[in-house]
FITIZA-119302 format. One line per 2 residues: for each residue x, y, z of C-alpha. Coordinates in steps of 0.2 Angstrom, whole numbers. Last residue first. Example, Ala and Ser with C-alpha at 12.3 -4.5 7.8 and 13.67 -1.06 7.14 Angstrom:
BEGIN
68/-5/36 ~ 62/-22/39
This chain:
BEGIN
82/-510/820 ~ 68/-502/829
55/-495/819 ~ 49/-476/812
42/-475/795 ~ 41/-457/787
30/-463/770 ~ 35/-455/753
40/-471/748 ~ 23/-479/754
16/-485/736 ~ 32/-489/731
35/-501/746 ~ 54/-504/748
53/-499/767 ~ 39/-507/773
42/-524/765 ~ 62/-525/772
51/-521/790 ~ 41/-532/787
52/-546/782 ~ 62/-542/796
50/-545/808 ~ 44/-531/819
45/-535/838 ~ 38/-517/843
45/-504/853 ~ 45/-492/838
29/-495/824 ~ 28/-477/819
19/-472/803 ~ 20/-457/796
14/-450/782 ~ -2/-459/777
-11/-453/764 ~ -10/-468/752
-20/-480/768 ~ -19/-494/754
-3/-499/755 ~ -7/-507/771
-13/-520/761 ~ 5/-528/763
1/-533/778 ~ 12/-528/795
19/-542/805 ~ 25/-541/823
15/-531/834 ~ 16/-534/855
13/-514/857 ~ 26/-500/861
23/-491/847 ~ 7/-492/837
4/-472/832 ~ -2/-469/813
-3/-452/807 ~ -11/-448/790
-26/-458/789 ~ -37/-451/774
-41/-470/770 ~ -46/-477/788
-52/-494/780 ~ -34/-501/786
-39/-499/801 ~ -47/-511/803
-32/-523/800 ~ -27/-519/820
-9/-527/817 ~ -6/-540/832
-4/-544/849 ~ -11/-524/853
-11/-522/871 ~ -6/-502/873
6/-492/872 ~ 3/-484/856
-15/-481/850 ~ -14/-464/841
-24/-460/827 ~ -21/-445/815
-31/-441/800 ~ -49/-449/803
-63/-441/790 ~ -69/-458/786
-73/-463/805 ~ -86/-474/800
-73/-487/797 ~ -72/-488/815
-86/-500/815 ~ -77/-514/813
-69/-512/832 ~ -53/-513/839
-45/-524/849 ~ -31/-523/861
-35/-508/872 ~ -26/-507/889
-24/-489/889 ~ -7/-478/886
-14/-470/869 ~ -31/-469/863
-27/-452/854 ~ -40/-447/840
-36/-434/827 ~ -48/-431/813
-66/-434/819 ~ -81/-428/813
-90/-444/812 ~ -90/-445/831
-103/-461/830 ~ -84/-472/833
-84/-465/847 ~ -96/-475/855
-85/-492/851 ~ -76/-485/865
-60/-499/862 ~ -60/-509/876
-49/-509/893 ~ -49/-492/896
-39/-487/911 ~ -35/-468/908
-18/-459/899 ~ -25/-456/883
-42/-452/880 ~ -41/-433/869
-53/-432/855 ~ -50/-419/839
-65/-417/827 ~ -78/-415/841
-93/-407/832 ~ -105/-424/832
-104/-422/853 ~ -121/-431/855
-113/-449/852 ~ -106/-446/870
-120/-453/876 ~ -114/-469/876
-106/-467/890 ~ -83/-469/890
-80/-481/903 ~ -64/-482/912
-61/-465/917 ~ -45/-466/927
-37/-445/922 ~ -22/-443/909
-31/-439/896 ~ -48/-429/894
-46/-418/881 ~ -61/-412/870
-59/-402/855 ~ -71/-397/843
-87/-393/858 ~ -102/-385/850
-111/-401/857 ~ -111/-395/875
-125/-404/882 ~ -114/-421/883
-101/-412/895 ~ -111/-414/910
-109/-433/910 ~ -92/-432/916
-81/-447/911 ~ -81/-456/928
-65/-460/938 ~ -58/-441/937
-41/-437/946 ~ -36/-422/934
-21/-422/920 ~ -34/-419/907
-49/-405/909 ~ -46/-397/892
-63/-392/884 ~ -62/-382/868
-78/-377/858 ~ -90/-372/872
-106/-362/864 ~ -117/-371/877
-107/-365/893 ~ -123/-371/902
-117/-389/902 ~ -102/-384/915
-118/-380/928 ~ -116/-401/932
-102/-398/941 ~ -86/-408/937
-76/-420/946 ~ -63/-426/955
-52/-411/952 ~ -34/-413/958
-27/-398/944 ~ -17/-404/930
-31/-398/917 ~ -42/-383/919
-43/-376/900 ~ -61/-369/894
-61/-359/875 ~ -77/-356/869
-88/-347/882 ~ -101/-334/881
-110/-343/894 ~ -100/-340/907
-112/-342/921 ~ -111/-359/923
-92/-359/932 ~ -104/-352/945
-105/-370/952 ~ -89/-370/959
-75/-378/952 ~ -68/-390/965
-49/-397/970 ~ -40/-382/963
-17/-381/966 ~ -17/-374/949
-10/-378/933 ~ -21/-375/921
-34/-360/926 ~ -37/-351/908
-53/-347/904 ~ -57/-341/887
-73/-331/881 ~ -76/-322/894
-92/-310/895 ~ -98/-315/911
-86/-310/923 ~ -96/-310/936
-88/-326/944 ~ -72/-319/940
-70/-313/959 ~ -73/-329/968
-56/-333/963 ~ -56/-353/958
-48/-363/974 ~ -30/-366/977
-23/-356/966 ~ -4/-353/966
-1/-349/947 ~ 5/-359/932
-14/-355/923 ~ -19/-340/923
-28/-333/907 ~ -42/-324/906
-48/-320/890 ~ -66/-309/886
-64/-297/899 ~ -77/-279/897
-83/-282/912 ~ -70/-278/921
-75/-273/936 ~ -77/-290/945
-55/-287/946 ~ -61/-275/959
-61/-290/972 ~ -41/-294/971
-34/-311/964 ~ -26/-322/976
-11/-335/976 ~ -1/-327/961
15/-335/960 ~ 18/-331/943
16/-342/924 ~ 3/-337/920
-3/-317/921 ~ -13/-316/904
-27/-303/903 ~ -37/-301/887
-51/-289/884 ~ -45/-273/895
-55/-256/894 ~ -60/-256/909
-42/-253/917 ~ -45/-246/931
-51/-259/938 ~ -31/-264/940
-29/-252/953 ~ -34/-265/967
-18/-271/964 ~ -12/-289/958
2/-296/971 ~ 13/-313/970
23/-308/955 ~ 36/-321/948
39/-313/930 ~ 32/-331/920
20/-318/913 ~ 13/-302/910
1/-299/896 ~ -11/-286/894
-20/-286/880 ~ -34/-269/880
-25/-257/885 ~ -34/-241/886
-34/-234/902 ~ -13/-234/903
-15/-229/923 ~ -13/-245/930
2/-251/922 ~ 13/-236/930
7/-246/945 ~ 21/-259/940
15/-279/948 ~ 30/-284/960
43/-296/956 ~ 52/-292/940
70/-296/939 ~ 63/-312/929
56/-305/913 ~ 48/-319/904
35/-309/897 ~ 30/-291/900
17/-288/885 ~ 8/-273/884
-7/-269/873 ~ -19/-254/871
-6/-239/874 ~ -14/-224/863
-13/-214/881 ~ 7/-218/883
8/-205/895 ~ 6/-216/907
24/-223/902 ~ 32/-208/910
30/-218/928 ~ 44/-230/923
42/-249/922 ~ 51/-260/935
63/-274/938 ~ 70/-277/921
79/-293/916 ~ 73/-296/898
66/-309/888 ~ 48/-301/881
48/-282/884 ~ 35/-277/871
25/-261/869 ~ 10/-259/856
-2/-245/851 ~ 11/-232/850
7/-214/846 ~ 16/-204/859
32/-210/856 ~ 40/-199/868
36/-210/884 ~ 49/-224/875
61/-211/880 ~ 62/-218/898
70/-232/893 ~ 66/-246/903
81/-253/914 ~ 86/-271/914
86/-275/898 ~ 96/-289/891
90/-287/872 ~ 82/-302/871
66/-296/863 ~ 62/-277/864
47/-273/853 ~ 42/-257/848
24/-255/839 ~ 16/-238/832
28/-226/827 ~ 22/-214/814
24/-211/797 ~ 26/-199/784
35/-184/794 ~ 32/-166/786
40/-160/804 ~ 21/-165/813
7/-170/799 ~ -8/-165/804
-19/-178/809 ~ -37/-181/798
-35/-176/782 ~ -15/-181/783
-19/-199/787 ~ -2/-203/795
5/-220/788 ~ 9/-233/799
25/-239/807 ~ 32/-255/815
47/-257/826 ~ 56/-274/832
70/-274/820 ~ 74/-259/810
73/-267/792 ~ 62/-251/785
77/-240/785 ~ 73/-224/796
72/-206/793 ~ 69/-190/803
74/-180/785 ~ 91/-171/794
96/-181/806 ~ 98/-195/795
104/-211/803 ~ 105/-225/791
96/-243/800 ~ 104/-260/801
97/-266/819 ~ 101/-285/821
122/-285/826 ~ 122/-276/843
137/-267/851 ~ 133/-251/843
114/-252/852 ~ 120/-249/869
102/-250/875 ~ 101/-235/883
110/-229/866 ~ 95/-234/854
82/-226/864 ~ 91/-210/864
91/-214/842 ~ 73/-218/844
68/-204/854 ~ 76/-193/842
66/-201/828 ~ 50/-201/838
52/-182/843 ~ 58/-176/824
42/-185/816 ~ 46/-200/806
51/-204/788 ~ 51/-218/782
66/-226/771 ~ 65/-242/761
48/-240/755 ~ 43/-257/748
35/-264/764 ~ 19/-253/763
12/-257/780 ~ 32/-256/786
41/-268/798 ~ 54/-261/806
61/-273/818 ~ 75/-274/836
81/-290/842 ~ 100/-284/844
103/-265/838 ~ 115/-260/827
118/-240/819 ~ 124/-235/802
133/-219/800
């Protein structure tokens, strides 16, 4: 008899079994599992029922097994395997099967794109829990306690699920590395969320901040800080105490500026502080020459310093959206660039000394001033990506032959003679090219 499941996977470590065989609790709790969910109106789960051996066909979707190490865990029912990841995408949920409980030795529960509205109490005894996601599950409105008591997670992820509240419970959880609660209306966080000192990723952006929680500021073993999308005004000054950081995102907030302490996050990689109300680039950032990624769009810096030849590890550079009116010839010193995005400034030149930009692979000055083709770019030969939309060009030289990496080149909004256009187009040396124009 052959049972269906929507969204469900068995994903073996040694894929060319095509049966495994599980212990006679899983297995039952599987098939119980199976009918909560009404699994013989689904079209995804393909599995053989044997009672009889505890089998299962290695394409159950949404399931992942191991092997059990018979020198070191004895081997319940002869079983072979063991159930250590269930994942429940899509399947209309809206109540949590109790049975899950049974499987005692899963690592990893998934409920993404469901409608429940609460987890089951039995889950603590999920001891061998250590990561949870409850995504996108829009019934759910208040923060489970079950969640509380599974003392080793590690990832917790429960987002875009409208909860307002975290417990004071959540300390409990000390073994937690990664917590991700965007996407919710979460105005405060509670004090006991200092105890985790074992954090390395928090992520809440999406939320209802209007100032950064006080209670992260002695969470000094983060890695990645998340707080996007806030109602902040002002990072405090104790953003300096994290300086374990690489990954630091707090753009489409109101900041107007940026404390000084941010150049103690010394091993800083990412910096995303776009989508702000900045008028000075912020010279804090120059100290933090780890940095790959720096995105400072969509603020109204119109002077990019000098200094900023300091930040030789940035290979992707994010300016779009401010009031330039030159070209920042001081990037140019950035010789480890690979995607630049000038775009949506008031540039029209740019200048000779680009060409020491030889690892550039993408470079994006659409909507912008640009009367004519910029033919210094043309020394740009690992270009892949070439942006000019929405400028004021209307021939393109032949010479542009010679950027032989280039992919895509997208030239719409502009008055593009037909000559270049017909040029463009029958070029051998650009056949493989991707060219985007307005006929």
């Amino acid at each position: 008899m052959k049972l269906y499941l929507l969204s469900l996977i068995i994903t073996l470590i040694f894929p060319f079994f095509s049966q495994a065989q599980v212990s006679e609790q899983e297995y039952k709790a599987l098939v119980a599992i199976h009918k909560v969910i009404d699994g013989e109106k689904r079209k995804s789960w393909d599995i053989t029922q044997d009672p009889k051996n505890n089998t299962v066909n290695s394409t159950w979707w949404g399931i992942k097994l191991d092997t059990i190490k018979s020198s070191t865990i004895k081997s319940p029912q002869n079983a072979k395997f063991r159930v250590v990841e269930l994942k429940f995408y899509r399947n209309e949920l809206k109540i949590v099967p109790v049975e899950i409980a049974q499987l005692i030795h899963l690592k990893k529960l998934s409920f993404p794109h469901n409608w429940i509205d609460d987890l089951p109490a039995e889950l603590a005894n999920l001891d061998k829990l250590e990561e949870l996601e409850i995504d996108n599950n829009y019934g759910l409105k208040h923060f489970p306690d079950v969640i509380t008591k599974l003392k080793n997670l590690k990832v917790l992820k429960f987002t875009d699920s409208f909860i307002t509240k975290i417990p004071k419970e959540i300390e409990n959880l000390k073994m937690l590395r990664e917590l991700d609660l965007s996407q919710n209306r979460i105005e405060k966080l509670p004090k006991n969320l200092s105890k985790l000192n074992r954090l390395e990723s928090l992520i809440l952006n999406h939320n209802e901040f209007t100032s950064l929680p006080k209670q992260i500021a002695t969470l000094t073993s983060l890695k990645e800080l998340n707080l996007s999308m806030n109602e902040l005004e002002v990072i405090p000054s104790f953003i300096g105490n994290y300086r374990e950081m690489r990954v630091l995102s707090i753009s489409a907030t109101r900041l107007i500026e940026i404390p000084d302490t941010l150049s103690n996050l010394l091993k800083l990689e990412e910096l995303d502080i776009g989508f702000n109300h900045l008028r000075e680039f912020p010279i804090s950032i120059i100290k933090l020459t780890k940095l790959k990624k720096l995105d400072i769009s969509a603020n109204r810096i119109s002077n990019i310093p000098s200094q900023i030849s300091a930040l030789k590890n940035v290979e992707e550079l994010n300016v779009n959206s401010n009031k330039l009116y030159n070209f920042p010839e001081e990037i140019t010193s950035l010789t480890k660039l690979k995607k630049l995005d000038l775009s949506f400034n008031t540039i029209s030149q740019i200048p000779f000394s680009i060409k020491k930009l030889k690892g550039l692979e993408s470079l994006d000055i659409a909507v912008n001033q640009f009367s004519s083709f910029p033919k210094e770019i043309l020394s740009l030969t690992k270009l892949e990506v070439l942006y000019l939309s929405s400028n004021s060009i209307q021939t393109i030289p032949l010479s542009i032959e010679k950027l032989t990496n280039l992919e895509e080149l997208n030239c719409r909004q502009n008055p593009l003679s037909a000559e270049t256009i017909k040029m463009i187009n029958e070029s051998k040396a650009l056949k493989y090219m991707t060219f985007f124009y307005d006929d």
